[in-house]
Every structure is written in C-alpha cells, then in structure tokens.
FIZATOR-380080 format. One record per residue: residue in three letters; x, y, z of N, C-alpha, C in turn. Coordinates in steps of 0.2 Angstrom, whole numbers, plus 2048, in hexadecimal, padded with zeros to 3 digits. Layout:
ALAXYZXYZXYZ ...
// end
This chain:
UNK8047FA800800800800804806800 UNK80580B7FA8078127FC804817801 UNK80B81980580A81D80A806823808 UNK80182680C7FF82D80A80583280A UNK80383680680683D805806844804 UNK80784880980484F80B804853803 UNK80185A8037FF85A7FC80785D7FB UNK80986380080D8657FE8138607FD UNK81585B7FE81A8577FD81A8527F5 UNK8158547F38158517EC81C8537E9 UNK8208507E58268527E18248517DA UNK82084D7DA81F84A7D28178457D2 UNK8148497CC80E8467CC80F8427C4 UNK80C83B7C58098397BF80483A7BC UNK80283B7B67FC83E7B47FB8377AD UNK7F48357AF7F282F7AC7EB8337A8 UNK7E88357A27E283379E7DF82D79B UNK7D982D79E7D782779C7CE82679A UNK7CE8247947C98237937C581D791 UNK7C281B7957BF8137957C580C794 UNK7C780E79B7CE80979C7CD8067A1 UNK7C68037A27C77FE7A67CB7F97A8 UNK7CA7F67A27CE7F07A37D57F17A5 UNK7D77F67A37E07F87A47E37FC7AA UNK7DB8007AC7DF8057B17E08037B7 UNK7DF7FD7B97E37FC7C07E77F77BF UNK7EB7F67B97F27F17B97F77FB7B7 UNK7F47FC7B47F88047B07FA8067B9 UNK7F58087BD7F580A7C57FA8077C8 UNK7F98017C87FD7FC7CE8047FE7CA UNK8057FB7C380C7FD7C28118057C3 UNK80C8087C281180F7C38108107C9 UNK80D80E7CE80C80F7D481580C7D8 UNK8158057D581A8007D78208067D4 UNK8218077CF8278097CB8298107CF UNK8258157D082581C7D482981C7DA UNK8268177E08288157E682E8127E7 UNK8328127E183980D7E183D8157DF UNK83781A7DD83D8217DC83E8237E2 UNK83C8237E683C8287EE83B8307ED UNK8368307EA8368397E882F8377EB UNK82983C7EF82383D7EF82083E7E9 UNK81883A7E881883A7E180D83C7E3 UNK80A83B7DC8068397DC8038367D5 UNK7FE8337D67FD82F7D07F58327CE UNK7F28367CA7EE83A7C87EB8377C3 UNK7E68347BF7E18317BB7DD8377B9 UNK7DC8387B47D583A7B07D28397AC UNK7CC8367AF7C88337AC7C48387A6 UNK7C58367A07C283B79C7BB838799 UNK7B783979E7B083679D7AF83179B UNK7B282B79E7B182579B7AA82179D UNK7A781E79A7A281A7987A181379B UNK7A680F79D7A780B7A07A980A7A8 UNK7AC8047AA7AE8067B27B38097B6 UNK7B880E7AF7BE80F7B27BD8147B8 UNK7B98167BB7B981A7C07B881A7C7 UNK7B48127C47B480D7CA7B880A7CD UNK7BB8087C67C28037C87C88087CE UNK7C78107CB7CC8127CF7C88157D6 UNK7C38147D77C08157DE7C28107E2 UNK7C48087DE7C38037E07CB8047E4 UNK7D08077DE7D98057E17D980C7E5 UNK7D780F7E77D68157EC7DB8137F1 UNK7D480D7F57D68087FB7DE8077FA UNK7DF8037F47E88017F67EC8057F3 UNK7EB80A7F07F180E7ED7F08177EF UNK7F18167F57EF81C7F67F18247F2 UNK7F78277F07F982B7ED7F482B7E4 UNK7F18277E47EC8287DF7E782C7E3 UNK7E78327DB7E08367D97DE8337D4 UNK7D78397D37D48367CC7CF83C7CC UNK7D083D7C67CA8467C57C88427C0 UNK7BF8407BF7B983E7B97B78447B7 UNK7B78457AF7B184B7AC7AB8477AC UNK7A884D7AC79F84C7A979F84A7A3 UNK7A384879F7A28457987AA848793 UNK7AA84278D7B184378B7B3847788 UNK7B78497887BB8517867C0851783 UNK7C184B7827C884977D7CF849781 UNK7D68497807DB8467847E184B784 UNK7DD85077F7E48577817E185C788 UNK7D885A7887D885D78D7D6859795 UNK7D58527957D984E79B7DF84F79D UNK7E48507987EA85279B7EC85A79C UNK7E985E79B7E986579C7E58657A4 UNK7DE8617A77DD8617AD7E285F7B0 UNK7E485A7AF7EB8557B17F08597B4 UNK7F385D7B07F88617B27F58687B7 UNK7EF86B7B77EB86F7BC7EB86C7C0 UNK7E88657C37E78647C67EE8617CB UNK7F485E7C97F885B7CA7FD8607CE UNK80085C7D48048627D880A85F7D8 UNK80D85D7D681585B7D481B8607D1 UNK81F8637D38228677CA8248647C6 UNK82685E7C782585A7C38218547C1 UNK81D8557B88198527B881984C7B4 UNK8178467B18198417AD8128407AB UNK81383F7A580A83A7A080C83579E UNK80783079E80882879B80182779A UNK8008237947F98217937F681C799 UNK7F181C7987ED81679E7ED810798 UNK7EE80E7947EC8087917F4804791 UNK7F78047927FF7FF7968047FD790 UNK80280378A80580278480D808788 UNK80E80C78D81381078F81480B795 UNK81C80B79581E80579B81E8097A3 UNK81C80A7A682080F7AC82680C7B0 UNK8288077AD82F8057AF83380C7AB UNK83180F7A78368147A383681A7A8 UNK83081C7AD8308217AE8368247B2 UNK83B8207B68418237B98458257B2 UNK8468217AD8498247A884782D7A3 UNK84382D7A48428357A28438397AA UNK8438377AF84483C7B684C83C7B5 UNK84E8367B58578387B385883E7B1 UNK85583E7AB8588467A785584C7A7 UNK84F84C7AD84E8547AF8518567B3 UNK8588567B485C8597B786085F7B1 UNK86085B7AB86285F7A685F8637A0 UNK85885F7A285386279C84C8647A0 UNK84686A79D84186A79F83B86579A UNK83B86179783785D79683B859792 UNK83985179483B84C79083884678F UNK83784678A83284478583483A783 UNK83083778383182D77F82F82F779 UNK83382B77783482776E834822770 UNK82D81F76D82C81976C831813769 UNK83380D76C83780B767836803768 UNK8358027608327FC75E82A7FA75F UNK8277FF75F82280075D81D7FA75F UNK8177FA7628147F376380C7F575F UNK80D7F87598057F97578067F874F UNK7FF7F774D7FE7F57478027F9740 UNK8037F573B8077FA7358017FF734 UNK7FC8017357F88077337FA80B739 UNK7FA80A73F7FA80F744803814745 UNK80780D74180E81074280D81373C UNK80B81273780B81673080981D72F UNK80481F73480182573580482A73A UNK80682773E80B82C74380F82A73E UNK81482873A81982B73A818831734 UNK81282F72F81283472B80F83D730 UNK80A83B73380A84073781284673B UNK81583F73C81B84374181E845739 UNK81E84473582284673082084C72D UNK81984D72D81585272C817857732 UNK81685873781685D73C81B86073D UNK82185C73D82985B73F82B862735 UNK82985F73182986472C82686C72C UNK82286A72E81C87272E81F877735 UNK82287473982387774082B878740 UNK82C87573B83587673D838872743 UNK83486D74583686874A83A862748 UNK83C86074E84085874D83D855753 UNK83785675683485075B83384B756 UNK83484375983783D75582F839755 UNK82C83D75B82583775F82283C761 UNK81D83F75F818844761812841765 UNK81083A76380B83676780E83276B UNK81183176C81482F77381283377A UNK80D83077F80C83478581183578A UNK81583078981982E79182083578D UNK81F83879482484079382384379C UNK82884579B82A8487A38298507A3 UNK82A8547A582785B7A582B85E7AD UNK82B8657A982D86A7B082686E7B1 UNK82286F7B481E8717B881B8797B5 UNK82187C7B581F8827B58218847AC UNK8208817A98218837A481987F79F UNK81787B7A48118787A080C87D7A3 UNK80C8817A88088867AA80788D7A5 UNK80B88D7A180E89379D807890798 UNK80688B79580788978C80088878E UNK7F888D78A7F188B7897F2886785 UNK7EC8807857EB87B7827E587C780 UNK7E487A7797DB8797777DE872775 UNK7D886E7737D78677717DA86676A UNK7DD86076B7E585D7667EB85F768 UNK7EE86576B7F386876C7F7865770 UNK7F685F7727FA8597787FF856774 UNK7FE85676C802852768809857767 UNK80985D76880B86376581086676D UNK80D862772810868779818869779 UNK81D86477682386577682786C773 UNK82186C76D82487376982187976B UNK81A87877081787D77281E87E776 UNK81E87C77B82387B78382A87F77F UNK82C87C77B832880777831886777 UNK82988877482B88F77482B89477A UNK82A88E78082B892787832892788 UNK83589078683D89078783E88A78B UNK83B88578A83C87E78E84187A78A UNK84687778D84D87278884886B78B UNK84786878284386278284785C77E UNK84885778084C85277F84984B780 UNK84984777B84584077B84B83B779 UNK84783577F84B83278184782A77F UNK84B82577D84881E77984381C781 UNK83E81877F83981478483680F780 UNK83680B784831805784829806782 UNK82880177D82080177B81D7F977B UNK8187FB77E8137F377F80E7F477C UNK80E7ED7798067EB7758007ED777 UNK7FB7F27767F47EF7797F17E8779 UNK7EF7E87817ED7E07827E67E0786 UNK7E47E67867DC7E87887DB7F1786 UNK7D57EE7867CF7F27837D17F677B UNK7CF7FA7797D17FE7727D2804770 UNK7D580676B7DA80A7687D3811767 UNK7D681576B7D281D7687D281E764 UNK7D58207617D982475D7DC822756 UNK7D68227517DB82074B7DD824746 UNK7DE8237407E282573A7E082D73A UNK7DC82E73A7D58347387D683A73E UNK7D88377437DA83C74B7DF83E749 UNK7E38397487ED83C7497EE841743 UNK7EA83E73B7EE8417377EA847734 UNK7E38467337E084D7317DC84F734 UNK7D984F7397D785373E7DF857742 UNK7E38547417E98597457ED85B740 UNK7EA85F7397EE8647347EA86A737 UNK7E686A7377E387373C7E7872741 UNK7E886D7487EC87074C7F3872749 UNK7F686E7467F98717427FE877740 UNK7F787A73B7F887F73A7F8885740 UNK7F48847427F58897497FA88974D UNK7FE88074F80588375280988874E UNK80A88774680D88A74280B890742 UNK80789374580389974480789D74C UNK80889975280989C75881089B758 UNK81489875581B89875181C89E74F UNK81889F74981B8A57478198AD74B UNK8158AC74D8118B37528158B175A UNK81A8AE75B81B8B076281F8B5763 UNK81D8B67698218BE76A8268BE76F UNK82E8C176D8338BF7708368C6770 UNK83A8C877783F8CE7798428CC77F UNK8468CE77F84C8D078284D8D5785 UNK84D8D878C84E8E07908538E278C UNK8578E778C85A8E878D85F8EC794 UNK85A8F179585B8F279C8558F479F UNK8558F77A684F8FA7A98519017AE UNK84D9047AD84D9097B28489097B8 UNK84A9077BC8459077C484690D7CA 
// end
C-alpha cells in the first residue's frame, strides 16, 4: 500500500487520460504505482477520466483503497485527450510532471529514464522504438510526423507518443485548445523550454481499443497545424536592453 502524501510534498505528479480503459486502468495503476516508489521522490498518480462510458471510474474508486497517492478527476462527458491532459496538468501539483497513456502500450518502467535528464533539460520527450501497432497505424504517424516536422521547421521524431516528462512552470505558460497535445513540444519551445527525446519502450495493445485512427492523426490535425505555424510566425520576442527605475 502507498503511504499517504501531504499536498505540499508532491515532487512529481503522473498524469494518466483515460477513456473507457477499464479493462487496463488498474494493471496501468498498480504498475506506475510499483515503478514511482522505487524513485523515492514524493509523487502522485492523477487519472482523468475523460468521460468514459464504461467502468473505468469505478475501477479507480475501487484501487483508491490500495494505492493511496491516486487521484482521479471524471468529466461530465468526453472532451477529447488534449484537453484531459490540459485538466491534468491544472489540476496536478508536482513541478514536475509525466504523461503516459492508460491503455499499457507506454512501459512505466521507462519513467526513471526521462527524470534522469531533467536535470539538463526542461522537457523530455519518448520515441517510440519498435513499434508494437499495426502497418496502417505506424504508416500514418509517420507520414504525419513528416508532415508537421516539415511545416513547423521541427525535428520531434514522435509527436504521438504520450510518455514525456515536463518542467511545471513552463506547461503553465502554453493555452491549449483541442489537438494541440500532439504539437506541446514546439509549443513549449517557444517558451524557451530545452526539449530532448529520449528511446522507450512500446507494448502491444492487449485490452480494450484504439481511439484514434487514420482520420484523427492526419487530417483533422492540418488545421491544427496550420495554426502552430501561424503562432510560430506571430510570436513576440525582445530583449531589455536596460531600465530606468
């Protein structure tokens, strides 16, 4: 059983979205819970439920009992996964934050390996490596990252990849509207964040099913887009030079 934890002594929060993951969201739980506790940092484990339809909200009322550093914030109805993770990081008090999907395709065995390099970086990002989804799914991210990565003037190598590490105060800087979760890297760049991606581990789905297909990644996200490119080119940058006080 995880020991409770005062609010102020969070150091790091996990931040899980999840929608209609029953079946996964308390092996997802119990594992990052196991992996966290071998960090010896204060943590907490934060779920949001993005109006799922199913029992997941249950199941986590259920592991409350034994995993005590779990939260869980339910909407009234789904809202989609850039803006479960935008409440996620509201609501989360760690300064440092981590996302992983709820469906156990992200290992949380990796998550020490991205806190290694916050010592050097303020966000740090998985690449996926070896891939555990079908030839349509990897065909379309990669055409996507290759599309973004061109229009944006970027080299993020994994745009969909959830498991990424985060400095706190620079995720408070960056508005989100819905889609813009795939895009937070370059947002966060342009708050002067040093982003750096690091190889992870990927597992197969082996419950419940894929959100999100061809028609999400690739043409619903050319308008978002183009709007990154649009806040690319309109951001506003200066330098003091001096001041008079």
């Amino acid at each position: 059983m995880s020991p409770m934890v005062k609010d102020e002594d969070v150091e790091l929060s996990l931040v899980i979205p999840a929608y209609n993951e029953e079946q996964s969201i308390e092996t997802c739980v119990r594992e990052a819970d196991e992996v966290l506790a071998r960090i010896g940092r204060p943590y907490e484990i934060l779920v949001v439920d993005d109006g799922s339809t199913d029992g997941t909200f249950d199941r986590l009322r259920s592991l409350k009992k034994s995993v005590q550093r779990l939260r869980a914030v339910r909407f009234r109805e789904n809202r989609g996964q850039t803006t479960a993770m935008a409440a996620g990081f509201e609501h989360a008090r760690g300064e440092t934050i981590v996302t992983m999907d709820a469906d156990m395709q992200n290992d949380p065995a990796d998550i020490p390996l991205l806190l290694a390099r916050m010592d050097e970086w303020d966000v740090v990002c998985g690449v996926r490596t070896s891939r555990r989804d079908s030839f349509t799914r990897k065909a379309s991210s990669a055409i996507a990252n290759s599309v973004r990565n061109r229009l944006t003037h970027e080299n993020i190598r994994d745009v969909g990849c959830t498991l990424r590490a985060y400095r706190r105060r620079y995720l408070l800087r960056v508005k989100l509207f819905e889609g813009m979760h795939r895009f937070l890297p370059t947002l966060l760049k342009l708050e002067g964040a040093r982003v750096i991606e690091v190889p992870v581990n990927h597992r197969p789905r082996t419950k419940g099913a894929n959100k999100y297909g061809v028609a999400n990644r690739l043409f619903k996200g050319l308008r978002d887009l183009y709007a990154v490119r649009w806040m690319q080119s309109r951001y506003m940058r200066y330098e003091v030079k001096e001041e008079i006080e």
